[in-house]
DRENBA-534277 format. One line per field, with one value per residue: x, y, z of N, C-alpha, C, O, CB in turn; residue number from 1; residue in three letters. Coordinates in steps of 0.05 Angstrom, whole numbers, padded with zeros to 5 digits, always signed. Glycine has a CB too. Example, Ala and Ser with C-alpha at 12.3 -4.5 7.8 and 13.67 -1.06 7.14 Angstrom:
2
n_c1: (+00264_+00257)
n_c2: (-00114_-00045)
n_c3: (+00156_+00142)
ca_c1: (+00246_+00273)
ca_c2: (-00090_-00021)
ca_c3: (+00156_+00143)
c_c1: (+00264_+00258)
c_c2: (-00066_+00001)
c_c3: (+00156_+00157)
o_c1: (+00285_+00268)
o_c2: (-00066_+00023)
o_c3: (+00169_+00161)
cb_c1: (+00226_+00282)
cb_c2: (-00089_-00012)
cb_c3: (+00181_+00114)
resi: (1_2)
resn: (Ala_Ser)
//
This chain:
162
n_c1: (-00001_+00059_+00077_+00027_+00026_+00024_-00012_-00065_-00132_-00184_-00230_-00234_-00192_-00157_-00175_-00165_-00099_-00101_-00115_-00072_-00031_+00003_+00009_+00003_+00022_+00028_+00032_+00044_+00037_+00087_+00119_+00162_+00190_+00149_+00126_+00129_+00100_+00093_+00028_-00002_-00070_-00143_-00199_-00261_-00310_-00357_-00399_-00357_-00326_-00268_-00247_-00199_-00178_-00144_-00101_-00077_-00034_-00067_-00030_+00031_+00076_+00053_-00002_-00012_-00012_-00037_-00092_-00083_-00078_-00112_-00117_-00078_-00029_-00024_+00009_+00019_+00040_+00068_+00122_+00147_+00195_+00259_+00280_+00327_+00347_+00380_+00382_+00375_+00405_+00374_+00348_+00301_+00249_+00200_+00131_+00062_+00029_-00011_-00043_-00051_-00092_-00134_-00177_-00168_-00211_-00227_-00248_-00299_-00337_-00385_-00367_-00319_-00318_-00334_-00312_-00241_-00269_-00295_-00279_-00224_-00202_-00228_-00206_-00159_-00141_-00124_-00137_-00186_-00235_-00211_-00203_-00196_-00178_-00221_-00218_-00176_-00192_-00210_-00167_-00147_-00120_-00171_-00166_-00206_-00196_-00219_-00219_-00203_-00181_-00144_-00099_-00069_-00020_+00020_+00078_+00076_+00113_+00149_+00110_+00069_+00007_-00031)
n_c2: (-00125_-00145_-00193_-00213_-00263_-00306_-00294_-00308_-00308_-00345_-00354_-00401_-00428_-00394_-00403_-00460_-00453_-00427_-00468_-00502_-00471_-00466_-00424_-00362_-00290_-00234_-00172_-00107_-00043_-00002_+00053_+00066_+00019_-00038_-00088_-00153_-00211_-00289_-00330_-00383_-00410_-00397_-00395_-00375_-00375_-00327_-00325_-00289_-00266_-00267_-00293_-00289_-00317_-00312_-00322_-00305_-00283_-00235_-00187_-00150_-00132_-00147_-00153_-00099_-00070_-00084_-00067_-00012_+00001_-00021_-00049_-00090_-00117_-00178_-00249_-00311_-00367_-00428_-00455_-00493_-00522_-00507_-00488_-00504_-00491_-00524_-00516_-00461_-00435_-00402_-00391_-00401_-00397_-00444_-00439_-00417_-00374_-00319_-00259_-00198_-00150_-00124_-00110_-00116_-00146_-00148_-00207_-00217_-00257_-00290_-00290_-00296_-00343_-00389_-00372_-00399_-00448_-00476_-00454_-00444_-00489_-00530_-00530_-00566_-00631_-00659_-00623_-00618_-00655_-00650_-00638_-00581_-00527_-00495_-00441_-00419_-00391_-00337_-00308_-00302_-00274_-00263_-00244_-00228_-00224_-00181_-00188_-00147_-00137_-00186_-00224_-00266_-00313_-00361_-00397_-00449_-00521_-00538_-00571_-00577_-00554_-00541)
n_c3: (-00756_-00778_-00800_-00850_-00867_-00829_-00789_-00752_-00754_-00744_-00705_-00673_-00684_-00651_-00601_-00595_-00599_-00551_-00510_-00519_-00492_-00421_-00393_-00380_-00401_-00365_-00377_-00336_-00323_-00300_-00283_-00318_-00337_-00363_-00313_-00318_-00304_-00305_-00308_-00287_-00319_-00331_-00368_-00396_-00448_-00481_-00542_-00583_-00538_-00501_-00441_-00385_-00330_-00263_-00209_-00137_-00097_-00033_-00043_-00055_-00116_-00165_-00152_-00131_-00176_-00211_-00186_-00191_-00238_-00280_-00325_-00367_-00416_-00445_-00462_-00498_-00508_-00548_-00564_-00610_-00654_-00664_-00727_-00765_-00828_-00879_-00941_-00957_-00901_-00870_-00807_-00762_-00712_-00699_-00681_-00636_-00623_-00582_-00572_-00529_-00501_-00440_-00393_-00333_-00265_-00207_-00168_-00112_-00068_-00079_-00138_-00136_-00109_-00154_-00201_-00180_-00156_-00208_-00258_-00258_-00225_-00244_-00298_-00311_-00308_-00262_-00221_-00223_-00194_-00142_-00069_-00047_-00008_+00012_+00054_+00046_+00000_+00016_+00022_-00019_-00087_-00138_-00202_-00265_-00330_-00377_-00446_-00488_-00542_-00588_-00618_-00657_-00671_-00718_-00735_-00770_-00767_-00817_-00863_-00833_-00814_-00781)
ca_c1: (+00017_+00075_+00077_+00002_+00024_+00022_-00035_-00101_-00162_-00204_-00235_-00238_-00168_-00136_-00175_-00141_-00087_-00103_-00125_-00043_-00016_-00002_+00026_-00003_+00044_+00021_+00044_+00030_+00044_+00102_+00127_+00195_+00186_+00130_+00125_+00121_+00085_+00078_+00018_-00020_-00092_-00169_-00216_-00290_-00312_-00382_-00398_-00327_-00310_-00254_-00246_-00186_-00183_-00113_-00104_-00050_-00035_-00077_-00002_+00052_+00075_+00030_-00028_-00009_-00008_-00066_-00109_-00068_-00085_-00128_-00111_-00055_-00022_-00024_+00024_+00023_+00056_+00075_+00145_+00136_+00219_+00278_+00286_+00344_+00341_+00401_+00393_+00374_+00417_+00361_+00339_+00272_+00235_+00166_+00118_+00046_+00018_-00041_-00027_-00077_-00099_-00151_-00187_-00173_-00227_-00224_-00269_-00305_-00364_-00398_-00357_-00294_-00312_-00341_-00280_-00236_-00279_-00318_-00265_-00189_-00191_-00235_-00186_-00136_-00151_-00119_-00151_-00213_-00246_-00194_-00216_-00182_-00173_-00239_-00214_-00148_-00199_-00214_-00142_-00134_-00138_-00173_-00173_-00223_-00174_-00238_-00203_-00213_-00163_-00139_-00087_-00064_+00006_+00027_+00095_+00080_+00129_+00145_+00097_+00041_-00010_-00045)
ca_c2: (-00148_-00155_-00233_-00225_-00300_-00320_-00288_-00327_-00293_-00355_-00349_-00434_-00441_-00381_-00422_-00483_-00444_-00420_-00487_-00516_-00461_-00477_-00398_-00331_-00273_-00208_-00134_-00091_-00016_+00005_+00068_+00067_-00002_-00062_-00108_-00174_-00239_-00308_-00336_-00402_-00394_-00417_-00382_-00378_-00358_-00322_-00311_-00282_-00251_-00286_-00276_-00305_-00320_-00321_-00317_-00311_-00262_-00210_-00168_-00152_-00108_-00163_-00142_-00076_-00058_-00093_-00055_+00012_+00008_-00041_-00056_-00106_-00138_-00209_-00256_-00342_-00384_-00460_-00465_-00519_-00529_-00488_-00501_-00501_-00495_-00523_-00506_-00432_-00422_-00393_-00404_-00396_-00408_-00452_-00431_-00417_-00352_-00309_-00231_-00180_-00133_-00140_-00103_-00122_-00137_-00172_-00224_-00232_-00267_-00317_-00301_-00315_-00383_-00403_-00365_-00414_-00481_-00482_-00452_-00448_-00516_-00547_-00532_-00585_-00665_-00669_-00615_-00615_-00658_-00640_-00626_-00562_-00513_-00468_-00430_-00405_-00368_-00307_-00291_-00298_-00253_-00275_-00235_-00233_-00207_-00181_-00189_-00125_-00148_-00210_-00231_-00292_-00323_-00383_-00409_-00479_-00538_-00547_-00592_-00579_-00530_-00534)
ca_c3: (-00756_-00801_-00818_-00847_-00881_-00808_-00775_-00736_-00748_-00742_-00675_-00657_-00679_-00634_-00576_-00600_-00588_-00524_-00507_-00517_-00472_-00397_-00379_-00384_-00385_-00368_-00373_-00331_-00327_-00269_-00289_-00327_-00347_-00353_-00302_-00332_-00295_-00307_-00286_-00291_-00317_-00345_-00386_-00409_-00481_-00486_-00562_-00587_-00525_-00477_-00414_-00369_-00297_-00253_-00179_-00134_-00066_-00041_-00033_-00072_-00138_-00185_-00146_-00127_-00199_-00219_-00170_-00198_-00270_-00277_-00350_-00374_-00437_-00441_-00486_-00487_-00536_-00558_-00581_-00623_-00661_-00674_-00754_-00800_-00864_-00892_-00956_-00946_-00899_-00852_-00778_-00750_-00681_-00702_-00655_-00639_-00599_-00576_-00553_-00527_-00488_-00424_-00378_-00300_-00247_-00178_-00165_-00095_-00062_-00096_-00168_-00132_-00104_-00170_-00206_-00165_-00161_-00230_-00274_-00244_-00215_-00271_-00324_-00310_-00300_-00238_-00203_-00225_-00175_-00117_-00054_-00038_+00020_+00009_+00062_+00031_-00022_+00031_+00022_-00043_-00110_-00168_-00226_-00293_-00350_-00400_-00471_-00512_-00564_-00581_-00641_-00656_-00702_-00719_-00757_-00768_-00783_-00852_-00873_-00828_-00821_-00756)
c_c1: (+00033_+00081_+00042_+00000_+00020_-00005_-00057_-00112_-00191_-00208_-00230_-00207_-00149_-00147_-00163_-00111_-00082_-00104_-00093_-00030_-00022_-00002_+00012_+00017_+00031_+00034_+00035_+00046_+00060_+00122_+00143_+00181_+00165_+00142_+00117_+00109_+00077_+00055_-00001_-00053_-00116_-00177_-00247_-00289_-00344_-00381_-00373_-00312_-00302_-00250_-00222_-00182_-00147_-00118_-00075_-00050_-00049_-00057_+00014_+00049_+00044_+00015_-00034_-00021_-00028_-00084_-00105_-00089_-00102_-00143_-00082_-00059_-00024_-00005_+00021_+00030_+00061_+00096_+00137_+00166_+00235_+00288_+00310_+00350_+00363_+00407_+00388_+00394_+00398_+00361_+00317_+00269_+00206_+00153_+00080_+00037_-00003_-00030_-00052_-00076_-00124_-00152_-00179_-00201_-00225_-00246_-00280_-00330_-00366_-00380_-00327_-00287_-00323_-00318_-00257_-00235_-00293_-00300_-00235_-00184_-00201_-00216_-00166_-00149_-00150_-00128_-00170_-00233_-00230_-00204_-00201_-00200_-00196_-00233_-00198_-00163_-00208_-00192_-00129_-00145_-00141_-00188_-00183_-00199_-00204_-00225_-00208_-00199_-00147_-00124_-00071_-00036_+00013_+00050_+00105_+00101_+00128_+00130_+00065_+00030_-00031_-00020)
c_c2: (-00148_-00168_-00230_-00258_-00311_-00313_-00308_-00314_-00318_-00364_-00379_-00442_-00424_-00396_-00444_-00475_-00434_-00450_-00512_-00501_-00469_-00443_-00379_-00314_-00251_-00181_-00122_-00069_-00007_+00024_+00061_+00051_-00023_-00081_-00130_-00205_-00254_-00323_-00367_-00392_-00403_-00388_-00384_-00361_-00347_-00310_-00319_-00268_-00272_-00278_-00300_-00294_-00329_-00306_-00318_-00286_-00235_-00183_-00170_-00141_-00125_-00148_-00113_-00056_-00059_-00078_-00027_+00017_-00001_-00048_-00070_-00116_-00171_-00224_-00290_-00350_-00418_-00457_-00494_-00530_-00498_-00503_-00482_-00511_-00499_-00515_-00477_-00417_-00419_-00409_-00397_-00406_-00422_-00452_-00423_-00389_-00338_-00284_-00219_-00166_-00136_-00119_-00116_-00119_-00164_-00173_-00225_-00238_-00292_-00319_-00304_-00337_-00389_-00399_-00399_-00448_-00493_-00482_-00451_-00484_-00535_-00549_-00556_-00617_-00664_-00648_-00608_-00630_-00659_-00618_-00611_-00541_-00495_-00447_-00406_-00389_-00346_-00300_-00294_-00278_-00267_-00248_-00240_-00214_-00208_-00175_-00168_-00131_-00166_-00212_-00251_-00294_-00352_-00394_-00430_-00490_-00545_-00573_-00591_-00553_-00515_-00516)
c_c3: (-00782_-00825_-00826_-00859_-00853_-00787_-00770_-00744_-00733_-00711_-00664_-00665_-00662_-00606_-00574_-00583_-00556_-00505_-00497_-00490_-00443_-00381_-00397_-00383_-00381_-00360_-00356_-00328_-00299_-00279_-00317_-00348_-00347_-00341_-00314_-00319_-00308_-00294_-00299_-00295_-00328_-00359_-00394_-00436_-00479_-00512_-00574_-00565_-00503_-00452_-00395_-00343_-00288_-00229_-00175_-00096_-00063_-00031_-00058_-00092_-00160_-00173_-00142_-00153_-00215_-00215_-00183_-00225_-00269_-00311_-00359_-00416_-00427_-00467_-00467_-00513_-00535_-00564_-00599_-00636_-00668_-00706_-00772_-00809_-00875_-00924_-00961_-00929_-00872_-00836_-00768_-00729_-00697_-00683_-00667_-00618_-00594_-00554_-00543_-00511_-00463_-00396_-00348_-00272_-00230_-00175_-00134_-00096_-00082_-00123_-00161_-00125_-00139_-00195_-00206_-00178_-00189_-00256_-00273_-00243_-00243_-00302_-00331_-00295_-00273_-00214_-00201_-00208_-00144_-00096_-00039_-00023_+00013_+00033_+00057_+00006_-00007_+00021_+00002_-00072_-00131_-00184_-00253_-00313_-00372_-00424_-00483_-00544_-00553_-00614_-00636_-00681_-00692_-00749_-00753_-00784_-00804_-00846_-00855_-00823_-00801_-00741)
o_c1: (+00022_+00086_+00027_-00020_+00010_-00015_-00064_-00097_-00209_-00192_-00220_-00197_-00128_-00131_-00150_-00103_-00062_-00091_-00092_-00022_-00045_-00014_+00010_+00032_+00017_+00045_+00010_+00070_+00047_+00144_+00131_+00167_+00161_+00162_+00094_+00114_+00058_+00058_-00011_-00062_-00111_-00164_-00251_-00274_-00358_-00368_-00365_-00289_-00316_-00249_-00228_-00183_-00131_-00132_-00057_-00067_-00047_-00063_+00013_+00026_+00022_+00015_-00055_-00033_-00036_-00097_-00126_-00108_-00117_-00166_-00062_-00078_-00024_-00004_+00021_+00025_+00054_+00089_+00119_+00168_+00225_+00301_+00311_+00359_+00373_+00430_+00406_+00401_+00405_+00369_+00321_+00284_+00191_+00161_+00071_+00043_-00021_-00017_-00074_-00054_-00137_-00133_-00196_-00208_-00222_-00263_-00263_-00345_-00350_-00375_-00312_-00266_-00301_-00308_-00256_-00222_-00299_-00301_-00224_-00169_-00187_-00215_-00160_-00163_-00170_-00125_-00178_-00253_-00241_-00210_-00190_-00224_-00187_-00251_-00202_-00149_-00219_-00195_-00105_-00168_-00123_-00210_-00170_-00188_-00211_-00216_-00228_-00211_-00137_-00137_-00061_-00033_+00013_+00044_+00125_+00109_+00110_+00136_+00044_+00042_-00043_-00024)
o_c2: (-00150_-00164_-00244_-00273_-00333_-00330_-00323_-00293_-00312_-00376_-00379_-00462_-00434_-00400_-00449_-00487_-00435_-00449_-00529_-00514_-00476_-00440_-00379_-00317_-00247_-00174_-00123_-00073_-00006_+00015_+00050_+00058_-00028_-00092_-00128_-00222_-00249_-00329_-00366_-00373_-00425_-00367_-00408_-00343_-00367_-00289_-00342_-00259_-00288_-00254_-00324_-00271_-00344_-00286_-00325_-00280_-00216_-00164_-00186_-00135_-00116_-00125_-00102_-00035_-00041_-00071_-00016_+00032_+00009_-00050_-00056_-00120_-00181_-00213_-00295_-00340_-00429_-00453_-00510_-00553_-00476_-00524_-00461_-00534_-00479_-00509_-00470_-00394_-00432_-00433_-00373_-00424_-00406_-00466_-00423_-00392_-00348_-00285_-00230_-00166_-00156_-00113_-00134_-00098_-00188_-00155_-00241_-00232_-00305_-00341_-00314_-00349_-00398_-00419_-00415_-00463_-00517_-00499_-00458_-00499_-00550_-00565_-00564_-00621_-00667_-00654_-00594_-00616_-00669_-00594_-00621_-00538_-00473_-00430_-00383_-00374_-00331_-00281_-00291_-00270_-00280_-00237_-00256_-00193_-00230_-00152_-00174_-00129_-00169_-00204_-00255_-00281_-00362_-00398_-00438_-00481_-00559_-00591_-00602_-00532_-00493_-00506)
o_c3: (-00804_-00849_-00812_-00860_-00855_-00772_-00788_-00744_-00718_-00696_-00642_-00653_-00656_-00588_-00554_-00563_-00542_-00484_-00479_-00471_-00437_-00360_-00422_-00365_-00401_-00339_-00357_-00330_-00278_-00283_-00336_-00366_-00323_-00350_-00323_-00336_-00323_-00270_-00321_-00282_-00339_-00361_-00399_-00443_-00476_-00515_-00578_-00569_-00491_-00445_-00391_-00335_-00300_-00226_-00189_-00079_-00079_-00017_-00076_-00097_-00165_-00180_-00149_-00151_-00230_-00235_-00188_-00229_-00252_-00319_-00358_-00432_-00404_-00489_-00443_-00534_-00514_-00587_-00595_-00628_-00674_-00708_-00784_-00807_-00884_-00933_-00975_-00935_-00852_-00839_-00765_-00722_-00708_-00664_-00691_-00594_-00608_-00532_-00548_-00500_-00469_-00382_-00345_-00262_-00235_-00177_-00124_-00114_-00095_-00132_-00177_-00128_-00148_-00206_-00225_-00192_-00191_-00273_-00294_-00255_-00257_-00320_-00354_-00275_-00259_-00191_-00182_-00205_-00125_-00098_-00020_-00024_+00008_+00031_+00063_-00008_-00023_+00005_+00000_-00077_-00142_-00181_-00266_-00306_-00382_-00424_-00495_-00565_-00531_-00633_-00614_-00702_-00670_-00773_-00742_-00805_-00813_-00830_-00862_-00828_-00801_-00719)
cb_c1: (+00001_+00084_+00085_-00018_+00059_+00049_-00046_-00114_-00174_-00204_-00269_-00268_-00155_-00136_-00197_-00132_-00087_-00131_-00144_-00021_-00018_+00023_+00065_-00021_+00073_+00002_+00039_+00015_+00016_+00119_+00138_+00226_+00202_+00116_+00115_+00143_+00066_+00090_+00000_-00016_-00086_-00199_-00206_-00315_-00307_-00394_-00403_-00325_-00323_-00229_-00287_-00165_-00213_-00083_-00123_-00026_-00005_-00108_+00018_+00060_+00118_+00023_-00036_+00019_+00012_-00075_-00103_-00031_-00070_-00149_-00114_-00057_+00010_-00060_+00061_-00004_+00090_+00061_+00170_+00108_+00217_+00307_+00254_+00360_+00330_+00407_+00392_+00354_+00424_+00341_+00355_+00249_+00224_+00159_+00141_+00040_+00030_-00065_-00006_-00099_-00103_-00136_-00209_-00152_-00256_-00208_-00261_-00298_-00390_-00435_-00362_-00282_-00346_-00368_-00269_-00253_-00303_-00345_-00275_-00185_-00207_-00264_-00167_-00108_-00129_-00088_-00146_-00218_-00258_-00169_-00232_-00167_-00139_-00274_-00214_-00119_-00221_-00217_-00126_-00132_-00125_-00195_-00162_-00264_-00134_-00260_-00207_-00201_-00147_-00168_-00074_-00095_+00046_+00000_+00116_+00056_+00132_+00180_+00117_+00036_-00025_-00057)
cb_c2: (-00175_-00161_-00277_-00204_-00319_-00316_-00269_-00333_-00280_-00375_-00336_-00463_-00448_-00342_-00430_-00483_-00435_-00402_-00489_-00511_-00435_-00505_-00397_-00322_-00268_-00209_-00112_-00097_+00003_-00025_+00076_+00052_-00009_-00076_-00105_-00177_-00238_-00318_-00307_-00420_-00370_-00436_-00385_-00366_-00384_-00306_-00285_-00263_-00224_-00296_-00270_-00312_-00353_-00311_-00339_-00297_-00253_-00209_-00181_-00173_-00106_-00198_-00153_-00074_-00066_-00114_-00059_+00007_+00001_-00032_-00032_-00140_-00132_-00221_-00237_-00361_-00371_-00474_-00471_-00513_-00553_-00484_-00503_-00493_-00470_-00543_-00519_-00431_-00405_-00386_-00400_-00405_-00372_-00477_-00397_-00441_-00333_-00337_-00204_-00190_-00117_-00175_-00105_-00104_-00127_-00166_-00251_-00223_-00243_-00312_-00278_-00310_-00407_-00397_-00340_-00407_-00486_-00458_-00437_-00432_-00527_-00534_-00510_-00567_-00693_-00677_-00604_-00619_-00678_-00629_-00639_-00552_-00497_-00477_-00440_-00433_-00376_-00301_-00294_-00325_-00223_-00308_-00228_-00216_-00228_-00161_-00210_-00090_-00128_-00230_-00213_-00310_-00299_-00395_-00396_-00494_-00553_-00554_-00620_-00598_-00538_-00563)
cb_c3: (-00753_-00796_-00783_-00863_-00901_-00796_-00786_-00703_-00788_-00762_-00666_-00675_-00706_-00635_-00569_-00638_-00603_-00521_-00536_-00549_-00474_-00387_-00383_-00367_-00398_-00359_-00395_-00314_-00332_-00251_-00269_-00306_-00343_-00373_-00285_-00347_-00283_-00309_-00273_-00267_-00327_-00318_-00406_-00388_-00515_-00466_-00557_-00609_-00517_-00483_-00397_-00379_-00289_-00273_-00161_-00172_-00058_-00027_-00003_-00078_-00160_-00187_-00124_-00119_-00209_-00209_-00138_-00205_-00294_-00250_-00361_-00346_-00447_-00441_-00494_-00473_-00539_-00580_-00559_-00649_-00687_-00647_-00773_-00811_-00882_-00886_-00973_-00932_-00921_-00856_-00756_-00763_-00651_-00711_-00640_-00640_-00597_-00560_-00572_-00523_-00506_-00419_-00389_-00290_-00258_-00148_-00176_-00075_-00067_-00106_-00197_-00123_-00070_-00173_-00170_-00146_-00140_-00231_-00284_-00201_-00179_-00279_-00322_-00287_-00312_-00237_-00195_-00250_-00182_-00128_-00043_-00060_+00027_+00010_+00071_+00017_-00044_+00067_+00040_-00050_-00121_-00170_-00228_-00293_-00363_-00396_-00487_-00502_-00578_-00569_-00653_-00664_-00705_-00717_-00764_-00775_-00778_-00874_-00868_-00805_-00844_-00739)
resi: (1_2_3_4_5_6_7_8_9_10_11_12_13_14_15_16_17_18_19_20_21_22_23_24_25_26_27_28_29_30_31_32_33_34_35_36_37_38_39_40_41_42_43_44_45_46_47_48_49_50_51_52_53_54_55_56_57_58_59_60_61_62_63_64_65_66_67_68_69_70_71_72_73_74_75_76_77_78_79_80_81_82_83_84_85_86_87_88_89_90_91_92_93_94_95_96_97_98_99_100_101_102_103_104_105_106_107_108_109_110_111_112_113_114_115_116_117_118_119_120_121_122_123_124_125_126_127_128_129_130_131_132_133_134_135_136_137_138_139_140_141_142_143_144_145_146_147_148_149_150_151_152_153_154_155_156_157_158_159_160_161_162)
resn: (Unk_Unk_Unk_Unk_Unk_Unk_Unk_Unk_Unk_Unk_Unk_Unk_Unk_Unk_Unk_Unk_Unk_Unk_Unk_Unk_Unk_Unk_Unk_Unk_Unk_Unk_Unk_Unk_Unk_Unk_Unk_Unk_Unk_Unk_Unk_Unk_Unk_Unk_Unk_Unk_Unk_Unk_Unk_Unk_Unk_Unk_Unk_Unk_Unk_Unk_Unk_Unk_Unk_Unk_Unk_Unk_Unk_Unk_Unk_Unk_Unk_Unk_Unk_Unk_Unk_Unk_Unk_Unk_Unk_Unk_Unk_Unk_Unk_Unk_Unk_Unk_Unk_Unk_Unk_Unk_Unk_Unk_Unk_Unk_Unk_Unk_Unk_Unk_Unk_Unk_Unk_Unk_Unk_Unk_Unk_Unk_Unk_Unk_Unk_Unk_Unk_Unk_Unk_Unk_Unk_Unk_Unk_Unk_Unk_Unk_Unk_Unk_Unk_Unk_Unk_Unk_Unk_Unk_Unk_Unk_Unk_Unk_Unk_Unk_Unk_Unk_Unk_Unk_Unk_Unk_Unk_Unk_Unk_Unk_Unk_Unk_Unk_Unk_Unk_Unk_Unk_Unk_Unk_Unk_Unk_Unk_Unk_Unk_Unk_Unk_Unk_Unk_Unk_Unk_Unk_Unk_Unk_Unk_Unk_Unk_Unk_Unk)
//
């Protein structure tokens, strides 16, 4: 990393971080160029190691590619202000992020309903006790993204520090 004045290391504040984001993005490998996907998403922490969860069709390049490699990038962020500095002169993005790297594995049976119902839906207020379509999970893919690397930045607003 470059900015080391900006770097995370401390493991409870890059979950923090994780914690603000609503969007996953992930890389994945398609010759030429990376395929890039947004995807809505949850997580579990065992220890230091993270692990995120994202679903979606069992078709199409996303999955196709997934199944292929079955290794991705990952990138999520906060914008937080666009700042300038009038007397500098400068312009900056203030922002918050979390990059990495991550193993791919599809979930069925029992760890894709619980996948799903325990940690997908539980993430968010409003669908955490929502009584959704358990049917529509045969035909769907949920993927474990196992974190191997994980780096974190943050260029907070003058004046604060979180």
């Amino acid at each position: 990393m470059r900015r080391k004045d900006r770097e995370v290391t401390d493991f409870e504040t890059i979950l923090n971080i994780i914690d603000e984001c609503d969007i996953i993005r992930i890389g994945l490998a398609d010759g030429e160029f990376p395929y890039i996907v947004p995807l809505n998403f949850a997580y579990t922490v065992c220890g230091n190691r993270v692990d995120f969860y994202v679903h979606g069709a069992m078709a199409g390049r996303k999955y196709e590619l997934m199944k292929k490699n079955g290794k991705c990038s990952f990138e999520m962020d906060v914008p937080l202000e666009m700042d300038c500095m009038v007397d500098s002169k400068n312009v900056t993005m203030r922002y918050k992020s979390v990059m990495g790297r991550a193993i791919i594995t599809f979930l069925d049976g029992e760890d894709k309903q619980n996948a799903i119902g325990n940690i997908i839906m539980a993430r968010y207020d409003k669908t955490r006790h929502f009584d959704y379509n358990r049917a529509a999970v045969a035909k769907t893919a949920v993927a474990k993204l196992s974190v191997i690397e994980l780096t974190a930045k943050v260029n907070p607003v003058r004046g604060k520090s979180d």
